[in-house]
C-alpha positions in Angstrom: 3.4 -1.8 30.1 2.3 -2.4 26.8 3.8 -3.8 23.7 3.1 -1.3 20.3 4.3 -2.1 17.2 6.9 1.5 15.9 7.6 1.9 12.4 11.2 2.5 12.6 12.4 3.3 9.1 11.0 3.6 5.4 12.2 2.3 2.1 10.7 2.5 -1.6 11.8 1.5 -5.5 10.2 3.1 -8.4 11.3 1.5 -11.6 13.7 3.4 -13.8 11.0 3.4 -16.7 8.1 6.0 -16.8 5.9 6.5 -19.0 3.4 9.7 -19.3 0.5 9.7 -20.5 1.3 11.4 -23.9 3.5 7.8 -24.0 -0.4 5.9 -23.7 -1.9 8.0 -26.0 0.2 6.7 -28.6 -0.5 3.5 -27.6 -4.5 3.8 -26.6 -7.0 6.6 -27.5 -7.1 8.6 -24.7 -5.0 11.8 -24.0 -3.3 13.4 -21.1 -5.8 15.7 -20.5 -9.2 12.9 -20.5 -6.3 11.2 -17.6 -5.8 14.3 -15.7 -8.9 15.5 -15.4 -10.5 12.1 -14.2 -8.0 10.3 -12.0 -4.9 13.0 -11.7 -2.8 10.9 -13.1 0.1 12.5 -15.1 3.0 9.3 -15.3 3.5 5.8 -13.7 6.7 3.8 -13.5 6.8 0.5 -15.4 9.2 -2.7 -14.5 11.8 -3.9 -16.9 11.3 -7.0 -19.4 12.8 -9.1 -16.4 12.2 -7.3 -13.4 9.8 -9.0 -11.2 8.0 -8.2 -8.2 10.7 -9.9 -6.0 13.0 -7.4 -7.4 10.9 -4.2 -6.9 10.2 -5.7 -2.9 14.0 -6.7 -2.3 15.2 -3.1 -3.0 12.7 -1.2 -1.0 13.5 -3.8 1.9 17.0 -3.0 1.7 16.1 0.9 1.8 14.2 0.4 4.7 16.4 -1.3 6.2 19.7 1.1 5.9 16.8 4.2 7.1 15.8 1.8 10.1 19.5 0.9 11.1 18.5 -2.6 11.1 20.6 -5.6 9.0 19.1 -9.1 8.2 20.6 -10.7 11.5 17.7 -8.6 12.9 14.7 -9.2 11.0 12.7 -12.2 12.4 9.6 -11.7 10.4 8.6 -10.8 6.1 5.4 -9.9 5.0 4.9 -9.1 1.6 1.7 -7.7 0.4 1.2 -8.1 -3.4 -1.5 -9.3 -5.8 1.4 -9.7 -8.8 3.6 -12.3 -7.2 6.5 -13.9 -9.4 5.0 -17.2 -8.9 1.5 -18.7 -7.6 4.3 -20.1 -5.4 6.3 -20.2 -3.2 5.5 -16.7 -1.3 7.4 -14.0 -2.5 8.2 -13.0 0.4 10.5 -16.2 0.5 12.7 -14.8 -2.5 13.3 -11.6 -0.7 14.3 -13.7 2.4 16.7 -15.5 0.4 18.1 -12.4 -1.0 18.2 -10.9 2.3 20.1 -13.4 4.6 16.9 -13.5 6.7 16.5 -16.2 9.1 13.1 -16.0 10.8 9.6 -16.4 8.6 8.3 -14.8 5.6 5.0 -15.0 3.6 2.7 -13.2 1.3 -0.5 -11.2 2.3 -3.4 -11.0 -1.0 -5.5 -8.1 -0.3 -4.7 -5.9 -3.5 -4.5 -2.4 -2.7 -5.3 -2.9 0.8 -2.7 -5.7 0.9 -0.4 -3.1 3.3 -2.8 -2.4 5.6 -3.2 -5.9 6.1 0.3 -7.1 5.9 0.9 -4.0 8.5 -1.9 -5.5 10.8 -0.6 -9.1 11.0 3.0 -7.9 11.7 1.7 -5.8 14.6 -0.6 -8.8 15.7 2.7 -11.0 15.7 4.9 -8.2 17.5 2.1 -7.5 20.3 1.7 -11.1 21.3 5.4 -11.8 21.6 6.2 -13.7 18.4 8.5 -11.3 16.9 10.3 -8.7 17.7 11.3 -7.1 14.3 9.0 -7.6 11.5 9.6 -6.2 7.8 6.3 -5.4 6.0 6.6 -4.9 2.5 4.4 -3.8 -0.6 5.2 -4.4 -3.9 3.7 -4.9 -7.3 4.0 -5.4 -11.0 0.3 -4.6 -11.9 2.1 -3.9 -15.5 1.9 -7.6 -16.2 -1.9 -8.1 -15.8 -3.2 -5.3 -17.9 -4.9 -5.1 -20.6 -3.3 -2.8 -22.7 -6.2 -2.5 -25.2 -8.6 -1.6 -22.5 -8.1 2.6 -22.2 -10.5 2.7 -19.0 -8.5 0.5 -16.6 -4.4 0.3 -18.4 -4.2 4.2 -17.9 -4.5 3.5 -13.9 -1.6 1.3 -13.1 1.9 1.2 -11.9 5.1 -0.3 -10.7 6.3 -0.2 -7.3 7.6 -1.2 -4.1 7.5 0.4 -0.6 8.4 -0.8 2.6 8.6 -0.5 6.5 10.6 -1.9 9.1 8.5 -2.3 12.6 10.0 -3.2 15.6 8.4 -3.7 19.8 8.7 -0.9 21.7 6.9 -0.6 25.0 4.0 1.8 26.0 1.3 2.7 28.4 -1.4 1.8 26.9 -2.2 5.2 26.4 -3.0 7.0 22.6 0.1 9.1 23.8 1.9 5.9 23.1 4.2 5.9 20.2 3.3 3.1 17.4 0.0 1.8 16.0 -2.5 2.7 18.2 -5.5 1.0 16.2 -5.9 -1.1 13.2 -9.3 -2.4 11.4 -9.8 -4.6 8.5 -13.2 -5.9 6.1 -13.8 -7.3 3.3 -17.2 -8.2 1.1 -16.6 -10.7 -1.2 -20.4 -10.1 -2.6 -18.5 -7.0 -4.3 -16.0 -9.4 -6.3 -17.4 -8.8 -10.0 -16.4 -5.1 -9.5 -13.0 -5.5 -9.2 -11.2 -8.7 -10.2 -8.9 -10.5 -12.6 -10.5 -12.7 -14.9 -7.6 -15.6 -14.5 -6.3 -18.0 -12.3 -4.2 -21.4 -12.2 -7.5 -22.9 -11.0 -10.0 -21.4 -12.4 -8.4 -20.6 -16.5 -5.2 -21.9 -16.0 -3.9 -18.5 -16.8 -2.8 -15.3 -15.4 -5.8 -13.0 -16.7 -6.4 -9.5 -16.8 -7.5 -6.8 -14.4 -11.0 -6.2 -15.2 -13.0 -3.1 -13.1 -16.5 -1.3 -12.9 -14.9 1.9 -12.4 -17.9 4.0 -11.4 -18.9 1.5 -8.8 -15.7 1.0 -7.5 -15.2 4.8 -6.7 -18.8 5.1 -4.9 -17.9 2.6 -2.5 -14.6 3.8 -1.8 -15.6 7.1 -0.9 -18.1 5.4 1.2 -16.0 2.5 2.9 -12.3 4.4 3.6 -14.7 7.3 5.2 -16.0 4.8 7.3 -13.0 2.7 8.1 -11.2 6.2 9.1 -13.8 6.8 12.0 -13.2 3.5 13.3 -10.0 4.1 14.1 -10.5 7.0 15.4 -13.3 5.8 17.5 -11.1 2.8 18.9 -8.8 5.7 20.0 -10.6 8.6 21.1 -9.5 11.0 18.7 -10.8 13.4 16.7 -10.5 14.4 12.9 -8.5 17.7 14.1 -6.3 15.6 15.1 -4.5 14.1 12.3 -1.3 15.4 11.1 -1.2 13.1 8.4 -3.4 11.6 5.8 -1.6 8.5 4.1 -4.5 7.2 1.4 -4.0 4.5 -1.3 -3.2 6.8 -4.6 -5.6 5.2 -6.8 -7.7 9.0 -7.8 -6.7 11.9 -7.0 -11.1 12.3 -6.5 -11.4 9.5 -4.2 -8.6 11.4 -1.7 -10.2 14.4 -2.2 -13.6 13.6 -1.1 -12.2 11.8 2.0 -10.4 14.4 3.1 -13.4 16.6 2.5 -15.3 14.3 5.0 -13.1 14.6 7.8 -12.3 18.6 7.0 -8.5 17.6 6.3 -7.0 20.3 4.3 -5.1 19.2 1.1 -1.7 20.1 2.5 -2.5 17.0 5.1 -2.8 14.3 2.4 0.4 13.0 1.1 -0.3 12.8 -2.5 1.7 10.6 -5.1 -1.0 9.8 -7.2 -0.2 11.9 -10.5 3.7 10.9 -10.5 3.3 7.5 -9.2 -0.2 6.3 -10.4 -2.3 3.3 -8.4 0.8 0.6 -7.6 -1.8 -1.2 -5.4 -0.1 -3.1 -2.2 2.8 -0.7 -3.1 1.0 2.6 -2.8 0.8 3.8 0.8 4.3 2.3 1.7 5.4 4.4 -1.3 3.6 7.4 -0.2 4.3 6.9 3.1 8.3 6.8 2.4 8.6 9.9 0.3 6.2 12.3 3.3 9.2 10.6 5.5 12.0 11.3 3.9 11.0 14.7 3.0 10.8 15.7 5.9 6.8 16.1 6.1 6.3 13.1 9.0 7.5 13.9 12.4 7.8 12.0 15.3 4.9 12.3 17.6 2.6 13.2 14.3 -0.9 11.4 14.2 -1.0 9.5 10.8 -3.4 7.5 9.4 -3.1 5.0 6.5 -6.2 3.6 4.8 -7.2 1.5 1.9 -9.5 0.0 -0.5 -9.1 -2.8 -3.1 -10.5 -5.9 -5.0 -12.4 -8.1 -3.1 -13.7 -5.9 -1.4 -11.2 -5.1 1.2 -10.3 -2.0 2.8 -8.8 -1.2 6.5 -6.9 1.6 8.0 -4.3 1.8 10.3 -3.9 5.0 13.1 -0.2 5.6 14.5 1.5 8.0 16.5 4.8 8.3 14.9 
């Protein structure tokens, strides 16, 4: 027998604020239509004065956790993926535990937007060697709060959001007919970090900074790296791109999911899609994403999905389940 990690339920918190891109175009000189037609962007939800990342991640836990059936006396292990925390420390993950009533370990994940895929990797690395048994894997963000709101090419990409999943052990043959994560892989290329950073730190400026982002490069080696990282996993399990059910991206263009799927020939109706209502929420993206396709019915049990990601750093991974 072997040990996979099953996602088990799904949770997600939008902000009650959103704000369309007529809303920006007040603000910045750009218009709905110069958004639309570059990114696909048509809204994005935007935290209350006083709403922090904790917040956004302690509601989508507690979602996840009434869809998985699960309360805190179960939960052994918190990962929260997020780039925003409320403070350099301690781990956010550590207010959410607090909140919760959670009695095992918690700590953050810093990948950006492929801070998920990452945070989903380590829980299934702890579950599969034995070290927990129920893990809670959250993605949440407040990229709001380190924008430049002057800056039209990078303020009109951003959002609010948490997602989460609940993962628990359940035992397998050690087959891809397996239910659970069936393959997960993970880089990074820190040569790339000028593309795609924040120009602030506690150590570096002794302040929070802004996001600052080569757009155009960014987007070449996206399409080139999640393409990539996709036939890994599929590699690692034998499959094929016909196989697929589901395509779960990180929403950051609505271009960059379009030419994956064109790649792997995955027609459109595969590829859950948030993008244009949602916006990029980083770390919060694919659990977001991943939720709604849920919930709505789209996800089956015993679909192939596939997650994948790329963020600042580089970083990008993906992650193949049978769900």
């Amino acid at each position: 027998m072997t040990t996979r990690s099953r996602i088990i339920g799904c949770g997600s918190y939008l902000p009650a604020n959103v704000v369309t891109n007529d809303d920006l175009a007040k603000r910045v000189d750009t218009s709905d239509e110069w958004i639309v037609a570059r990114t696909g962007i048509r809204q994005r939800h935007i935290a209350a004065e006083g709403e922090t990342t904790s917040d956004l991640a302690f509601a989508a836990a507690k979602s996840a956790m009434d869809h998985a059936g699960v309360t805190s006396d179960d939960i052994d292990l918190i990962i929260v993926a997020t780039a925003t925390p409320d403070n350099t420390f301690p781990a956010t993950a550590t207010k959410v535990q607090n909140r919760l009533g959670v009695k095992g370990f918690a700590f953050d994940v810093q990948a950006v937007c492929s801070g998920f895929i990452y945070a989903l990797t380590t829980a299934d690395m702890y579950i599969r060697n034995g070290q927990a048994k129920t893990a809670l894997v959250i993605g949440a963000e407040t990229f709001s709060r380190i924008l430049d709101w002057e800056d039209r090419r990078t303020c009109v990409l951003f959002g609010d959001g948490a997602g989460a999943v609940v993962v628990q052990a359940v035992e397998g043959q050690g087959t891809i007919e397996d239910m659970g994560i069936l393959a997960n892989r993970l880089h990074s290329d820190g040569s790339k970090y000028e593309l795609l950073y924040v120009d602030g730190g506690p150590s570096a400026t002794q302040t929070v900074g802004h996001l600052r982002m080569e757009g155009q490069e960014v987007f070449r080696h996206a399409v080139t790296n999640l393409a990539s990282v996709i036939r890994e996993v599929l590699a690692d399990t034998g499959l094929e791109p016909g196989d697929i059910d589901w395509l779960v991206p990180h929403q950051a263009n609505q271009r960059i999911l379009d030419s994956t799927a064109r790649k792997f020939g995955i027609s459109k109706d595969k590829v859950v899609v948030t993008v244009d209502r949602h916006a990029n929420t980083s770390a919060a993206s694919i659990p977001l994403a991943l939720a709604e396709a849920v919930h709505d019915g789209r996800v089956k049990r015993g679909d192939i999905v596939v997650l994948e990601a790329m963020g600042g750093g580089f970083t990008w991974g993906a992650s193949l389940m049978r769900w």
